[in-house]
Residue frames as a rotation matrix with the C-alpha (Angstrom) as fourth column:
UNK 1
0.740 0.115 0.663 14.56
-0.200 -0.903 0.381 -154.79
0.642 -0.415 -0.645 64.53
UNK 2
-0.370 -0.863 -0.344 17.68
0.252 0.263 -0.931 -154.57
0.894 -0.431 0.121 66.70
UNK 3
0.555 0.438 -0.707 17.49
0.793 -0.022 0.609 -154.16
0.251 -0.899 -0.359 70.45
UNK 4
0.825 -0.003 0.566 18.31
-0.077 -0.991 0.107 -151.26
0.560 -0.131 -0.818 72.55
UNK 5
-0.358 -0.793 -0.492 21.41
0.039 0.514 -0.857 -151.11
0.933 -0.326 -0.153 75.00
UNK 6
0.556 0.824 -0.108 20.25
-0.319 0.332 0.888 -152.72
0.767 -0.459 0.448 78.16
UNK 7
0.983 -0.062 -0.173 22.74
0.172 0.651 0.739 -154.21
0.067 -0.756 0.651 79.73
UNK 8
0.132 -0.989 -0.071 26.54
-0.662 -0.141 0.736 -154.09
-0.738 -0.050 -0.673 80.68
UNK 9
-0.406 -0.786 0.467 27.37
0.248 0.397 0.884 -156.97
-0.880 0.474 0.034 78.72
UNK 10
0.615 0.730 0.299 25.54
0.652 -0.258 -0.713 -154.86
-0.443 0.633 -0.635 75.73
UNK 11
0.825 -0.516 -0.229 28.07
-0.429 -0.836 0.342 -151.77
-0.368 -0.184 -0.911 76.60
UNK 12
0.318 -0.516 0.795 30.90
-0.356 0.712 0.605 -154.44
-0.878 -0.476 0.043 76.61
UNK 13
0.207 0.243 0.948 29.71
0.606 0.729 -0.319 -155.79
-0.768 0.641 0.004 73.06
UNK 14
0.910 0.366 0.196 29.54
0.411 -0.722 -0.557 -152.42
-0.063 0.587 -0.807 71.78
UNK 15
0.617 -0.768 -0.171 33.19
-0.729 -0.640 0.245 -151.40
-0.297 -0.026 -0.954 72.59
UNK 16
-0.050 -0.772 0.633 34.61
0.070 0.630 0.774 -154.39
-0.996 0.083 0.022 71.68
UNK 17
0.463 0.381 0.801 32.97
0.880 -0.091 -0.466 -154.17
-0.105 0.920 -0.377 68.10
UNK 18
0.991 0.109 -0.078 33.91
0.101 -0.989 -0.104 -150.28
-0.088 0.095 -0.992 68.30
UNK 19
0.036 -0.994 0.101 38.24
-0.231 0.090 0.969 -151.35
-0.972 -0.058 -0.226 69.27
UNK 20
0.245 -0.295 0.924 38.04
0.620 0.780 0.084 -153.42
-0.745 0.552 0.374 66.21
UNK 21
0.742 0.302 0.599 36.93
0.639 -0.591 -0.493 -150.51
0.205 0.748 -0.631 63.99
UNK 22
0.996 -0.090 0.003 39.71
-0.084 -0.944 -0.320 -148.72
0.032 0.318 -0.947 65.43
UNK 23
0.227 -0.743 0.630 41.98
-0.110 0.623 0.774 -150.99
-0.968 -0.245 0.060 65.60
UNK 24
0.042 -0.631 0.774 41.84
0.872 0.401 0.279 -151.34
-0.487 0.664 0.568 61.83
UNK 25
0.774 0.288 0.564 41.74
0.567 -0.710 -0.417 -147.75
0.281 0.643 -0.713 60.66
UNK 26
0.097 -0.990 0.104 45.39
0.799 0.015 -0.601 -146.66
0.593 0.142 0.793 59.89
UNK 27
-0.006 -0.256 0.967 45.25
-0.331 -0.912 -0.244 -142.85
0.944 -0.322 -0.080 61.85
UNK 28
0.777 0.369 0.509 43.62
-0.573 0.081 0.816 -144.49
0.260 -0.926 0.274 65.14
UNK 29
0.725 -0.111 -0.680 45.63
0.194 0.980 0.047 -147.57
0.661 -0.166 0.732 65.34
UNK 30
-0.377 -0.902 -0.210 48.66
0.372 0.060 -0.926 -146.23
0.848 -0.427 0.313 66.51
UNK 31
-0.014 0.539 0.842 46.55
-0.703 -0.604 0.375 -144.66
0.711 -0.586 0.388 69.76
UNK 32
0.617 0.674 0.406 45.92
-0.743 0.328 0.584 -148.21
0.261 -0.662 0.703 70.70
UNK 33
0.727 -0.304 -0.616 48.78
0.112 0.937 -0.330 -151.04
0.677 0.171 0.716 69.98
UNK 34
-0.356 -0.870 0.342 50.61
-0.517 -0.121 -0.847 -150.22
0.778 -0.478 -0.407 72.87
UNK 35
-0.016 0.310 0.951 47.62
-0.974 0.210 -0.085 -151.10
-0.226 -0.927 0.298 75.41
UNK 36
-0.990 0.052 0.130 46.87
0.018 0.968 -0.250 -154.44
-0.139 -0.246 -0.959 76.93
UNK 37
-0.729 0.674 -0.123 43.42
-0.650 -0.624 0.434 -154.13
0.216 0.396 0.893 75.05
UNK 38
-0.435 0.552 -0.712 41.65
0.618 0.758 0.210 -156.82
0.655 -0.349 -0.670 77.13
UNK 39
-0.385 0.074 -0.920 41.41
0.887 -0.246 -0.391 -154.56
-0.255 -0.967 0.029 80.46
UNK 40
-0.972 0.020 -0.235 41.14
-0.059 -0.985 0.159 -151.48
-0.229 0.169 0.959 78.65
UNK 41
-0.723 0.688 0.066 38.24
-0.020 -0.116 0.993 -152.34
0.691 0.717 0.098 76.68
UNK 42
-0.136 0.903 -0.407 36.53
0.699 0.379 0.606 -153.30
0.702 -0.202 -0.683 79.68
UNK 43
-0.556 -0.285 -0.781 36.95
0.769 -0.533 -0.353 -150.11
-0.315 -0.797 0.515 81.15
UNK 44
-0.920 0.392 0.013 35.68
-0.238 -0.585 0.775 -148.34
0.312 0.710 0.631 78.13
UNK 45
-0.502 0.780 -0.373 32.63
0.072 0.467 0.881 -150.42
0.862 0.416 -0.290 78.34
UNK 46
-0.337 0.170 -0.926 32.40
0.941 0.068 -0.330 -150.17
0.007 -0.983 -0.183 82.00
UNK 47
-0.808 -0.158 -0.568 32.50
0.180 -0.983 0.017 -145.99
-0.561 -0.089 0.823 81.57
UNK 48
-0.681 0.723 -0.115 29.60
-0.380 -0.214 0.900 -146.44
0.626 0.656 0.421 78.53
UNK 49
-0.320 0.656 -0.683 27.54
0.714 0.641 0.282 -148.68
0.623 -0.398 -0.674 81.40
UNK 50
-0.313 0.034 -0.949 27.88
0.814 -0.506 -0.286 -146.06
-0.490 -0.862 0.131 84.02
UNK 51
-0.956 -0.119 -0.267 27.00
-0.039 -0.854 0.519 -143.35
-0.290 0.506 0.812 81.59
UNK 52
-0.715 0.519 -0.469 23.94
-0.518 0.058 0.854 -145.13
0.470 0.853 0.227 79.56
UNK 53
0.071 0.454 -0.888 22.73
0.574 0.709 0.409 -148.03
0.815 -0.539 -0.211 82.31
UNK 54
0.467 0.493 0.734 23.36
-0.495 -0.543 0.679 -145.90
0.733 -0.680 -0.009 85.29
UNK 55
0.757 0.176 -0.629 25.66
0.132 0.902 0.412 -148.50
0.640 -0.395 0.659 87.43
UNK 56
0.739 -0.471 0.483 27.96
-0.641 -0.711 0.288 -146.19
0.207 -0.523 -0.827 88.50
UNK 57
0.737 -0.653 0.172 31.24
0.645 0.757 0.110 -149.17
-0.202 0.030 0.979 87.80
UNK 58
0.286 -0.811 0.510 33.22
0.693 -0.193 -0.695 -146.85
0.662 0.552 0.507 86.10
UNK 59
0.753 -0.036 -0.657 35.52
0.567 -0.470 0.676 -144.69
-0.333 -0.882 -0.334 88.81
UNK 60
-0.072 -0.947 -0.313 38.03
0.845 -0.225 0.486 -143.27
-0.531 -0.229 0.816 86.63
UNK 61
0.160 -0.027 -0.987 39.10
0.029 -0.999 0.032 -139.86
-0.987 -0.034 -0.159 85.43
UNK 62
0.464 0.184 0.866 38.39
0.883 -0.019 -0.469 -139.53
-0.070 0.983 -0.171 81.59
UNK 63
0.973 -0.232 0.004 39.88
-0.207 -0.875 -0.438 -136.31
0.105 0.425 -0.899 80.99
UNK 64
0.260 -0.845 0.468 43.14
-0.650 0.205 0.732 -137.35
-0.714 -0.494 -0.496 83.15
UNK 65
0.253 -0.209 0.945 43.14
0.146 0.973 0.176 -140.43
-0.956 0.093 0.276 81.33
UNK 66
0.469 0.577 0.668 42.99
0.807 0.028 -0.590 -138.42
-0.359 0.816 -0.453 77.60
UNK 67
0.819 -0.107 -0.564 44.76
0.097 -0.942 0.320 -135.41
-0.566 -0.317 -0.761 78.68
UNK 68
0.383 -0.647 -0.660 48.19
-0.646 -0.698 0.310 -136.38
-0.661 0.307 -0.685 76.85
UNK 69
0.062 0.100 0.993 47.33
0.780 0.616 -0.111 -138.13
-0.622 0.782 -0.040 73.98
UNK 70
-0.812 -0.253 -0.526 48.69
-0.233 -0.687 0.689 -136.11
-0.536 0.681 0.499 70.80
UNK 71
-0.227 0.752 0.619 45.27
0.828 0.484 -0.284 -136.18
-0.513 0.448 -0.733 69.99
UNK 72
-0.953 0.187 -0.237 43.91
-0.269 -0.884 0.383 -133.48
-0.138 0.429 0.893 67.19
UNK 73
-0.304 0.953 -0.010 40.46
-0.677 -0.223 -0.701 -132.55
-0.670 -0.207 0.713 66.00
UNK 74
0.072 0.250 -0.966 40.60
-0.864 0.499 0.064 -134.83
0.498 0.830 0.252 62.72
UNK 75
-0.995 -0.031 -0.095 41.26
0.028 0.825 -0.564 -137.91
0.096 -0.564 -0.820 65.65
UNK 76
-0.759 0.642 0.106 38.16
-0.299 -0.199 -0.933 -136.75
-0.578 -0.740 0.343 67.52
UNK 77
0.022 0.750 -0.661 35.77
-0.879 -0.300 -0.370 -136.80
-0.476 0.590 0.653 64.06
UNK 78
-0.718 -0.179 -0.672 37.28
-0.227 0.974 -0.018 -140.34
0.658 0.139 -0.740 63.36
UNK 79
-0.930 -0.307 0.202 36.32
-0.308 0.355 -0.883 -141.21
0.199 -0.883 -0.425 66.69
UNK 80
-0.330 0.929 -0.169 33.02
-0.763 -0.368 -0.531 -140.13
-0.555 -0.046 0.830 66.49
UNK 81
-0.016 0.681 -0.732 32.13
-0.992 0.082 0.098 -141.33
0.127 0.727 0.674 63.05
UNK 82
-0.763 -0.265 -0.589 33.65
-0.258 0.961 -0.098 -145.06
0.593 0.077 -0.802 63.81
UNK 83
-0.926 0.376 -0.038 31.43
0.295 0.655 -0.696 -145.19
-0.237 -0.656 -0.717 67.45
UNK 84
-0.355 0.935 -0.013 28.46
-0.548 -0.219 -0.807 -143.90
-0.758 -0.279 0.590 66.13
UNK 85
-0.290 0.132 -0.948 28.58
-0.864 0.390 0.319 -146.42
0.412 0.911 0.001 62.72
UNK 86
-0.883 -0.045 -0.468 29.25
0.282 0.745 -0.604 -149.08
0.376 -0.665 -0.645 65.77
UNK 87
-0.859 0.511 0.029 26.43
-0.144 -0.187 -0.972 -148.01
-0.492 -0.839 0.234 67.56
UNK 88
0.133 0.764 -0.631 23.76
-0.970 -0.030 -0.240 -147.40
-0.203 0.645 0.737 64.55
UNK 89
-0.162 -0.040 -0.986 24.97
-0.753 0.650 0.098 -151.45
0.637 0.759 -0.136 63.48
UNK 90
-0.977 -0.204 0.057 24.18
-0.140 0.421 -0.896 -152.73
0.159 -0.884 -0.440 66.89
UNK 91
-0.449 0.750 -0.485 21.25
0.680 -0.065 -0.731 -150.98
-0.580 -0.658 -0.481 68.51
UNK 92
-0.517 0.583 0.627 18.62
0.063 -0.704 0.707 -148.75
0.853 0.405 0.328 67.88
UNK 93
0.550 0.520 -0.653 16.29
0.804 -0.120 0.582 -147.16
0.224 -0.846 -0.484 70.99
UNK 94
0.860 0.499 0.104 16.46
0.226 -0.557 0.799 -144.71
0.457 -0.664 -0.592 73.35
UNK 95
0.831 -0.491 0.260 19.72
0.157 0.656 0.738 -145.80
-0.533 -0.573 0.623 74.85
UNK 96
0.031 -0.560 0.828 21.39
0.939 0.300 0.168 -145.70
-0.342 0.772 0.536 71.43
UNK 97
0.496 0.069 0.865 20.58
0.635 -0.709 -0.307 -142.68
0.592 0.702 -0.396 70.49
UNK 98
0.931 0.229 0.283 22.30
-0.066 -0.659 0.750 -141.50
0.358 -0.717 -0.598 73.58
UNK 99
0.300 -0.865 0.403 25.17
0.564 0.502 0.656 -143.19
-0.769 0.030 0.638 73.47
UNK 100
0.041 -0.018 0.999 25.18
0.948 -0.315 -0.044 -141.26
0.315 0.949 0.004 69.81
UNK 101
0.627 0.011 0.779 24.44
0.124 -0.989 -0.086 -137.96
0.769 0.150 -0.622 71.24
């Protein structure tokens, strides 16, 4: 049985596993090899804590941050399907499924 997400360094585990997946999938990649993908990730992961754990770490604007990315709807349904494969191969619980929905 896998465990639920519990903890920041859970959140942390989960986006880093989640970059990788989109790091190798040819449409996404080009979204990401520009950042310094140390910091970033832990922002991501920081935004999934504050969201899922409640810790209230994460202080920036998502939308701002997203707003002018030539992103399209066939990005978005990547996106999706990659963090919710990442998520289902992690965790399972309460937590997870929320992260999912």
């Amino acid at each position: 049985m896998k465990k639920d997400i519990e903890t920041p360094e859970d959140c942390l585990l989960l986006v880093e596993e989640f970059y990788k997946k989109l790091l190798d999938h040819e449409e996404m990649r080009p979204f990401f090899i520009h950042l310094d993908l140390k910091p970033h990730i832990q922002v991501v992961a920081d935004f999934w804590s504050t969201i899922l754990l409640g810790t209230a770490i994460y202080k920036n604007n998502t939308v701002a941050a997203h707003k002018d990315l030539p992103l399209e709807k066939a990005h978005f349904e990547i996106w999706l399907s990659l963090f919710n494969e990442t998520v289902e191969s992690l965790f399972e619980g309460e937590k997870a499924k929320e992260a999912i929905s």
